[in-house]
C-alpha positions as CSV (number, residue, x, y, z in Angstrom):
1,X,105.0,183.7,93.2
2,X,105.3,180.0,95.1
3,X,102.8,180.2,97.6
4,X,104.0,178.9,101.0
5,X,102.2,177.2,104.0
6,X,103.2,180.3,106.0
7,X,101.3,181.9,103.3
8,X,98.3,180.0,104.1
9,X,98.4,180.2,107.8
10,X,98.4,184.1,107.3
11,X,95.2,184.2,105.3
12,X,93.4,181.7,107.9
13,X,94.5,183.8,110.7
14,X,92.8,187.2,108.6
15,X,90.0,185.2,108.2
16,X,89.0,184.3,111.4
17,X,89.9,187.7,113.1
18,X,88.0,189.2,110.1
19,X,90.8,191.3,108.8
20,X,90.8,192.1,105.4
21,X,94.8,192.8,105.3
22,X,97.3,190.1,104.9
23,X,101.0,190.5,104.7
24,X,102.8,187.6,102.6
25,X,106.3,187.3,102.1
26,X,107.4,190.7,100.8
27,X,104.4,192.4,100.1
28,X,101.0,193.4,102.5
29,X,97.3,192.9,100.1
30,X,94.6,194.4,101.3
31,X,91.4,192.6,100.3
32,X,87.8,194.4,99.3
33,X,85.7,192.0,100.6
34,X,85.5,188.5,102.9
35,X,84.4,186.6,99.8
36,X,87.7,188.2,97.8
37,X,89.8,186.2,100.8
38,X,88.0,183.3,100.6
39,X,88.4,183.1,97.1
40,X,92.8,184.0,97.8
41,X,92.6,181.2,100.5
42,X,91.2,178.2,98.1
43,X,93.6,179.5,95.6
44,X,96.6,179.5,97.9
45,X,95.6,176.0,99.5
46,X,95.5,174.7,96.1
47,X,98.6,175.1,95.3
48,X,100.5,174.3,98.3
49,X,98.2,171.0,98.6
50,X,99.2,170.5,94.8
51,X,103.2,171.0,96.1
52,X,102.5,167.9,98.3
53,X,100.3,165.7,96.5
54,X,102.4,164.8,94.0
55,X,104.7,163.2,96.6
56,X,103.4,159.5,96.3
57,X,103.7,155.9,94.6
58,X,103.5,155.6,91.1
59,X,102.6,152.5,89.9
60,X,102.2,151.0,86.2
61,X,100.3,148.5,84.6
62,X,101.0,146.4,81.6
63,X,99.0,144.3,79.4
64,X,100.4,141.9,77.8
65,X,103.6,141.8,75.5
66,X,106.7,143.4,76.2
């Protein structure tokens, strides 16, 4: 599953009403603990983050010959 930014704003939003259910998508998870969220959360900003952060220059270096 692509997680989306959506997908992170619901998890944030749980977190800081302290819910522990979080619908994404298609599907509702319902997590056993705060630290269980916290851990979802990094994992889900990680890989939207990751979705953006490949989005810039690319440079090259060469030394010497052709």
């Amino acid at each position: 599953m692509a997680w989306t930014q959506a997908d992170l704003d619901a998890i944030n939003a749980a977190i800081a009403t302290g819910a522990k259910r979080v619908r994404f998508q298609t599907h509702e998870v319902e997590y056993q603990s705060m630290t269980d969220l916290l851990r979802a959360r990094d994992l889900i900003k990680a890989e939207v983050e990751g979705a953006t952060a490949g989005c810039g220059p690319i440079f090259t270096v060469y030394c010497g010959g052709y």
